[in-house]
C-alpha positions as CSV (number, residue, x, y, z in Angstrom):
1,X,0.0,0.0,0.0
2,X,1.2,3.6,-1.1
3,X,1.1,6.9,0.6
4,X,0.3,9.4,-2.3
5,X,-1.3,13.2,-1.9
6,X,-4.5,14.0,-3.8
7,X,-4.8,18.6,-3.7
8,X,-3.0,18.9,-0.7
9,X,-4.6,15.4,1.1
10,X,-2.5,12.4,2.0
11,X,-4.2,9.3,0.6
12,X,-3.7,5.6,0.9
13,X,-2.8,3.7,-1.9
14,X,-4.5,-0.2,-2.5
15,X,-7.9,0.4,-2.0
16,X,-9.5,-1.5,1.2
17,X,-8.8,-5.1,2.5
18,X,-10.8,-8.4,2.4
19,X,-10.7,-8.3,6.4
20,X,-12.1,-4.4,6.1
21,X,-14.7,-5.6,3.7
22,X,-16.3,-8.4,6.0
23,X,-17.2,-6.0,8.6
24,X,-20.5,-4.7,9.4
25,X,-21.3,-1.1,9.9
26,X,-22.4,-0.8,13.8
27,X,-25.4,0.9,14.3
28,X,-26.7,1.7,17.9
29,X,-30.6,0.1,18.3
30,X,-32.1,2.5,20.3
31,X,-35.2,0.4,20.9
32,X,-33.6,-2.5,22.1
33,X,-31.8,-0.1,24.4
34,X,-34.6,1.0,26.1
35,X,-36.3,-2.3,26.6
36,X,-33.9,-3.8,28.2
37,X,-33.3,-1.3,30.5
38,X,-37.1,-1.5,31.2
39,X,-36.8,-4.8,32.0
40,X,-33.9,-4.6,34.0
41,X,-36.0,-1.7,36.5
42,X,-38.7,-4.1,36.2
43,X,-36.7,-7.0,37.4
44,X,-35.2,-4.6,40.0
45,X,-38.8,-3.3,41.2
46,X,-40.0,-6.9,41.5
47,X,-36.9,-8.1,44.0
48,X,-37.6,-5.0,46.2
49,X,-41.0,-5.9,46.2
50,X,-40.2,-9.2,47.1
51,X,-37.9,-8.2,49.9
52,X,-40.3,-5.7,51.3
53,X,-43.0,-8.6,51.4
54,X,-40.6,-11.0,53.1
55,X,-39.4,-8.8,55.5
56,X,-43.0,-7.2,56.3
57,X,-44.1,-10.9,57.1
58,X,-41.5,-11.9,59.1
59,X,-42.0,-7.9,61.3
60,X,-45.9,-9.6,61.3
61,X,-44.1,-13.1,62.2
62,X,-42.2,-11.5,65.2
63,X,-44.6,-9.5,66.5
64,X,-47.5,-12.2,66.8
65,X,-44.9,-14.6,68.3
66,X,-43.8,-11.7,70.9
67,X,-47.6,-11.2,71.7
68,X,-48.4,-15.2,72.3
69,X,-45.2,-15.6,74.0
70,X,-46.3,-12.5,76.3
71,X,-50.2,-13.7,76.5
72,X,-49.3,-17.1,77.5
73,X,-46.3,-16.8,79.9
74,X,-47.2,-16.3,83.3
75,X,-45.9,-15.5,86.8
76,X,-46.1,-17.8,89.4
77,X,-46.1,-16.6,93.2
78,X,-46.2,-19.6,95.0
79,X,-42.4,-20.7,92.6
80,X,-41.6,-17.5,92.3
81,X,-41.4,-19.0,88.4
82,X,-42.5,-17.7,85.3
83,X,-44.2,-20.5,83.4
84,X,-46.0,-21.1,79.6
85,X,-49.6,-22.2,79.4
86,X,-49.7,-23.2,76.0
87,X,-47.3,-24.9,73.4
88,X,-44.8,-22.4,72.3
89,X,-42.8,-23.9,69.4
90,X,-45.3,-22.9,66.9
91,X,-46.1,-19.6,64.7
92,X,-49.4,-18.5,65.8
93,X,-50.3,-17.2,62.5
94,X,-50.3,-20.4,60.7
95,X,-50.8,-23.0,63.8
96,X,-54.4,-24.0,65.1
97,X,-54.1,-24.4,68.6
98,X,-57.6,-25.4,69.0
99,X,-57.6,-28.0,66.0
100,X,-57.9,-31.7,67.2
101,X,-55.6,-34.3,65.6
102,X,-57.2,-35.8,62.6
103,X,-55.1,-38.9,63.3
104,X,-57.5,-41.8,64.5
105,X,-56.4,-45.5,66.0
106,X,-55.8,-48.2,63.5
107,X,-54.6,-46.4,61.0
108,X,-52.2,-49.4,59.8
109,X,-53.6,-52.5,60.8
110,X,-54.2,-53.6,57.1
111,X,-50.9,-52.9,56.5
112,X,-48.4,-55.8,55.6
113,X,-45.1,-55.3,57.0
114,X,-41.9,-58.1,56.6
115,X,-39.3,-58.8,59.4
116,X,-37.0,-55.6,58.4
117,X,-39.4,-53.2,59.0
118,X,-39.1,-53.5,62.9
119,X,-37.6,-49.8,62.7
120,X,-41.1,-48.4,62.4
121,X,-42.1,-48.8,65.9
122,X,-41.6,-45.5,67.8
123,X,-41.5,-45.0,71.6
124,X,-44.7,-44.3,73.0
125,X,-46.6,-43.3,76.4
126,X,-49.1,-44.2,78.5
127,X,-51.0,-42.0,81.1
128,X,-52.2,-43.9,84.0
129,X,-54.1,-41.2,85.9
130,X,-54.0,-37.7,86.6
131,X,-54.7,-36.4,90.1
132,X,-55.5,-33.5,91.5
133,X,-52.9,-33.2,94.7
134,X,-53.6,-30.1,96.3
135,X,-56.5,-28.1,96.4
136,X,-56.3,-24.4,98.0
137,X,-60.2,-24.5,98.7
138,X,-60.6,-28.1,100.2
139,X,-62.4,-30.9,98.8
140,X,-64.5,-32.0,97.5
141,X,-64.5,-29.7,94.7
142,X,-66.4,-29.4,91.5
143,X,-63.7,-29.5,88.5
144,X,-64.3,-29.0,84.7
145,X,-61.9,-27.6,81.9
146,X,-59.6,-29.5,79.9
147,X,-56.0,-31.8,79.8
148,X,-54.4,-31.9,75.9
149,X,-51.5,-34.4,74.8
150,X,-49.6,-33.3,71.8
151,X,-47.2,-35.4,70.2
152,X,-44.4,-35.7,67.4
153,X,-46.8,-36.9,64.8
154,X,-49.0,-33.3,64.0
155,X,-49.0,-31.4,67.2
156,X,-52.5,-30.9,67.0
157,X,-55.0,-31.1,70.2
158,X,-55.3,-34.7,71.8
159,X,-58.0,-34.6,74.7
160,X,-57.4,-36.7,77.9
161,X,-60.1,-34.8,80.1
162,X,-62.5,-32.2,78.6
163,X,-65.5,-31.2,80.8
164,X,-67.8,-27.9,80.4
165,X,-68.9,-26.0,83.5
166,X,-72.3,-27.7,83.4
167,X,-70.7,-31.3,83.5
168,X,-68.2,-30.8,86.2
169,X,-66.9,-34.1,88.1
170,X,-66.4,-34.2,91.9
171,X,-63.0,-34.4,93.3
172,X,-63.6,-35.8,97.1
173,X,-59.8,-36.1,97.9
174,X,-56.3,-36.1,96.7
175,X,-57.3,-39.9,95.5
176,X,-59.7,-39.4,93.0
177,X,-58.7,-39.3,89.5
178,X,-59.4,-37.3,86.7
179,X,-62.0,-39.7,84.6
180,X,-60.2,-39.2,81.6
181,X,-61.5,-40.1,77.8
182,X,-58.3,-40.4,76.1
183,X,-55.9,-40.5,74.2
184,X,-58.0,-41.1,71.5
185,X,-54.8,-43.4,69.6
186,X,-51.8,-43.9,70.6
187,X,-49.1,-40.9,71.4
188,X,-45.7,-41.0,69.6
189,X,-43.1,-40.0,72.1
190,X,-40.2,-38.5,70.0
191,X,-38.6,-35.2,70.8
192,X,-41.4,-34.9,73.7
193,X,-45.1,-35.1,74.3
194,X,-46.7,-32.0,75.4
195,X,-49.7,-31.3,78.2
196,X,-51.9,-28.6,78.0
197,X,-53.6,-28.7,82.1
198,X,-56.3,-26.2,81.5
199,X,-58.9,-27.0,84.8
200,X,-61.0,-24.6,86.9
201,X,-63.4,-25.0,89.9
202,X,-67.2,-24.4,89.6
203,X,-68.0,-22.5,93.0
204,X,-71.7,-20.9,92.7
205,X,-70.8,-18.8,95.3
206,X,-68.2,-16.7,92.7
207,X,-71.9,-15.9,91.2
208,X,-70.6,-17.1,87.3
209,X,-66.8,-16.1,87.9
210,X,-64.1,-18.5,86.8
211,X,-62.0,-20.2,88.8
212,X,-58.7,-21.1,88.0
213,X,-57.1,-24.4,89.7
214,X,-54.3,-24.9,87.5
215,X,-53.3,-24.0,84.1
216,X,-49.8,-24.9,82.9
217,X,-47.7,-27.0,80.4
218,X,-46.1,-30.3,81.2
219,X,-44.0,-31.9,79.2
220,X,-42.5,-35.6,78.9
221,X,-38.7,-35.6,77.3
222,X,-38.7,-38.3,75.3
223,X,-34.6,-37.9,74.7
224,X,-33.8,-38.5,78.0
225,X,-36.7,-41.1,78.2
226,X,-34.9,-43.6,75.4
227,X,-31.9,-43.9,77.5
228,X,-33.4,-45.0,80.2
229,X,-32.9,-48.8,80.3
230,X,-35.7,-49.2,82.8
231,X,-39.1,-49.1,82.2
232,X,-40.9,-47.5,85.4
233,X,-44.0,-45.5,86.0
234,X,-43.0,-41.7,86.3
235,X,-44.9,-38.0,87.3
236,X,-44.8,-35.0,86.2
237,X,-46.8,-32.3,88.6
238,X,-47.9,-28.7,87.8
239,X,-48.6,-26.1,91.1
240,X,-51.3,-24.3,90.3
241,X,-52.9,-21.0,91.7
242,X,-55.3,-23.1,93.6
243,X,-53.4,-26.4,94.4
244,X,-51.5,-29.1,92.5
245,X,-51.5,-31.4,89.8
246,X,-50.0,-34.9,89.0
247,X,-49.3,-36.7,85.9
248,X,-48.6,-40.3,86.3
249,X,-47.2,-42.0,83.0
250,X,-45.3,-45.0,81.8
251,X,-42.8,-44.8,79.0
252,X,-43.1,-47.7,76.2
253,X,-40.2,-48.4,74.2
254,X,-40.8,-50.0,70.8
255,X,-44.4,-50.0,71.4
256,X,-47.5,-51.1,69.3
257,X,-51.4,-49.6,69.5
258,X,-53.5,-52.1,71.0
259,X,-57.7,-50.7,70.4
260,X,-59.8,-52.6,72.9
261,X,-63.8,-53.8,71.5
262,X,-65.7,-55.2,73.6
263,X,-69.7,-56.5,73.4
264,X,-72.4,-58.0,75.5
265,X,-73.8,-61.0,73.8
266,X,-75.8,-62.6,77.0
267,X,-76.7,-61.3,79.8
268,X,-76.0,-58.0,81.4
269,X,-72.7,-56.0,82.1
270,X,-72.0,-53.3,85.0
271,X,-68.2,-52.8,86.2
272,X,-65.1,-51.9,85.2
273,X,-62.5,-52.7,82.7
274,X,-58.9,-52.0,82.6
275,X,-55.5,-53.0,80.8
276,X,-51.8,-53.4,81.6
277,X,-49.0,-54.9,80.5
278,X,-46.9,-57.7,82.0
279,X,-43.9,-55.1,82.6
280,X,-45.7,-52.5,84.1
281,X,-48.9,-53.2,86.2
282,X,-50.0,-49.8,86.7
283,X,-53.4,-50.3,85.1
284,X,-54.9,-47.9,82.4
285,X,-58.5,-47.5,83.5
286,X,-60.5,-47.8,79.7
287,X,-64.2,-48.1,81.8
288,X,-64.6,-46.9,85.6
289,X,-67.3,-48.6,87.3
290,X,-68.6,-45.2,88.8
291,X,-69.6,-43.9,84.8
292,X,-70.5,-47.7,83.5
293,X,-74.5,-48.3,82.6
294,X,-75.6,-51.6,82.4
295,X,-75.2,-52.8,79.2
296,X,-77.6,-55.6,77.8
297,X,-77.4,-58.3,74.8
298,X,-75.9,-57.1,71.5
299,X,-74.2,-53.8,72.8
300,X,-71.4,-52.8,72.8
301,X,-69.7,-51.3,75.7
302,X,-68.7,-48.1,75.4
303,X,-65.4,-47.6,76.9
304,X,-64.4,-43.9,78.0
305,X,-60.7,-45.1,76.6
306,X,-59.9,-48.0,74.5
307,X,-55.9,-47.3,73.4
308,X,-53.0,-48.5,74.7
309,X,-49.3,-49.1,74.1
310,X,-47.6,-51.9,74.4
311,X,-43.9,-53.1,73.9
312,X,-43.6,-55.8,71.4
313,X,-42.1,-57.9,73.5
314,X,-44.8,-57.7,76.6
315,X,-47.9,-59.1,76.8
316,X,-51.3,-56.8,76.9
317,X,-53.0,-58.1,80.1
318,X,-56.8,-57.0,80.1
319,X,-59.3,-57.2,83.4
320,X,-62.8,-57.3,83.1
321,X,-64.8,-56.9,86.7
322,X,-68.0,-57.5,86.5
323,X,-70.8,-56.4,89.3
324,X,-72.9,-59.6,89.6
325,X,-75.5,-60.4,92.6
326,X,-75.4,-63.9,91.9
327,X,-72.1,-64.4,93.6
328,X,-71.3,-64.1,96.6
329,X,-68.1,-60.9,96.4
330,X,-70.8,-59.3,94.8
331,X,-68.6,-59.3,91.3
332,X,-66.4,-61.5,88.9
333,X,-63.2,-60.7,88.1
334,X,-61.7,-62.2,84.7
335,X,-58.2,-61.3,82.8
336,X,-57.3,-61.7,79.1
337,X,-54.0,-62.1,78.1
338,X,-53.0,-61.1,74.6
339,X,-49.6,-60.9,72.7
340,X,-48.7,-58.4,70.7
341,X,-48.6,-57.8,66.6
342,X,-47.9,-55.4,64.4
343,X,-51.1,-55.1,62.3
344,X,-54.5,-57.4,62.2
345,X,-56.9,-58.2,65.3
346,X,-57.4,-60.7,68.3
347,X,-61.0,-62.0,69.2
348,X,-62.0,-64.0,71.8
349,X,-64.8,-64.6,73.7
350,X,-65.1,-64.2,77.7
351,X,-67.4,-65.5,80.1
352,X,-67.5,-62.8,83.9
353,X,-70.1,-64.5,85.8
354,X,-73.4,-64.3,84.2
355,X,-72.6,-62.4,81.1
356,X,-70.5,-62.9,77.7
357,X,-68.4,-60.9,76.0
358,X,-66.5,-60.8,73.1
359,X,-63.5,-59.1,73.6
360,X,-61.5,-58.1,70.6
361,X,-58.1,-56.1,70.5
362,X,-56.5,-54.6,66.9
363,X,-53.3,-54.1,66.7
364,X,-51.4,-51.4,64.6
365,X,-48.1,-49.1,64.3
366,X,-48.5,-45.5,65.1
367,X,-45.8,-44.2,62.2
């Protein structure tokens, strides 16, 4: 290429280059320009708007949980303790305190399961009374309100004892139980089980008022429960403002649900019907004689509880008593002794004196 001057200009010489003639003029796209940068504040607005939400509901998140935390924590003069009524691990915005478990009993005693699958039994509970201790007032008193188990499984509301004011039950003395109509299947004990003791004294001389025994939350660890290496009945109490209450309990390792039938098919049933099992003989009260009507041909008995847990390795001791005139205690006594499984049913038919019964137990896992 040659330099060479054209009037005065300096020129190139050899015209232009294949490179030079492959490229494109640029040209600057003005629309496309302004699109993307409309996409780009639009992306950006969307983000912001996305952070202000998140950060707006977890203000909303905070602020509900301060106010539960602060509506259920309370003061307790007689510990000197502050103390939570209500379960607290839960955001009160999307948690139901009031819902009842939708989990029934049996829910897997169709299932099939092979000799691997051991590994689904859990660790359960059973609650073998709860007492009122102490009362501020005396006794006997007049006691209504509520006792709620919550386990691992949904957390939701379990009732064990749930009385309005016009149904109240009469406490005579630190002896009497709580007549309690649950669980109503059996409670998985994994990180803990919780208690809800909600119970309050009817007293017409308060003119309406309520009364407040004792309101708290009790809670079973079931960590430190699975390295225990004996099996033992346990309690948990709860003082009150007006006195104290006990939770007695029995941890079950590697339990199964056992659901209790029973029906009259002669004769004519009044008493009292409770289970156990061989490694703990605490009994679990499923009929108290005190609430039993007489049942006649064909009916079924209708138990206030009918669940209960027991290891795989135990046996599931039931005891029928029946109140019978014919004889001379003035009642039969007759026990049934089953062995556990993990799915199906066990029927068999029992004879207390002058009536029959057939008794019948399913058996299922509880995860």
């Amino acid at each position: 290429m040659d330099l060479f001057f054209t009037d005065g200009v300096l020129g190139l010489d050899g015209g232009v280059s294949p490179e030079e003639e492959d490229l494109e003029p640029l040209f600057y796209d003005e629309a496309a320009m302004v699109a993307e940068s409309v996409a780009t504040a639009e992306r950006r607005r969307v983000r912001e708007e996305e952070r202000a939400r998140v950060v707006e509901q977890q203000t909303k998140e905070r602020k509900a949980k301060e106010a539960y935390f602060k509506r259920n924590r309370k003061f307790n003069p007689k510990t000197g303790q502050h103390y939570f009524t209500r379960l607290i691990f839960v955001n009160p915005l999307t948690f139901d305190l009031n819902e009842e478990s939708p989990l029934g009993p049996m829910r897997y005693t169709d299932r099939i399961y092979n000799e691997h699958e051991a590994f689904r039994m859990r660790n359960s509970v059973n609650i073998l009374s709860v007492k009122i201790l102490s009362s501020d007032v005396g006794f006997p008193i007049n006691v209504y309100g509520t006792v709620i188990a919550r386990d691992s499984l949904d957390e939701k509301c379990i009732y064990l004892f749930r009385r309005p004011r016009d149904d109240c039950q009469v406490i005579n003395s630190k002896d009497d139980s709580l007549i309690l109509t649950g669980p109503t299947r059996g409670l998985v004990l994994q990180d803990a089980v919780y208690f809800e003791v909600d119970l309050r004294i009817k007293d017409d001389r308060l003119r309406g008022k309520k009364k407040e025994h004792s309101k708290g939350l009790l809670m079973i660890d079931g960590i430190l429960s699975n390295i225990k290496v004996k099996t033992e009945v346990e309690n948990n109490t709860f003082v009150g403002k007006l006195g104290t209450v006990e939770l007695r309990y029995a941890v079950v390792k590697k339990a199964v649900e056992a659901t209790v039938e029973i029906k009259v098919v002669e004769g004519y049933f009044r008493g009292e019907v409770a289970a156990c099992a061989t490694n703990i003989q605490d009994r679990v009260v499923l009929l108290d004689s005190s609430t039993c009507c007489v049942m006649a041909d064909n009916l079924d008995v209708q138990l206030s509880r009918r669940v209960i847990a027991v290891q795989n390795k135990e046996k599931l001791l039931l005891t029928v008593v029946n109140q019978d005139d014919a004889v001379p205690t003035g009642c039969v006594t007759q026990t049934i002794e089953f062995t556990p499984k993990f799915n199906g049913s066990d029927m068999t038919e029992v004879t207390c004196g002058s009536v029959k019964m057939l008794v019948k137990v399913t058996w299922s896992l509880m995860v």
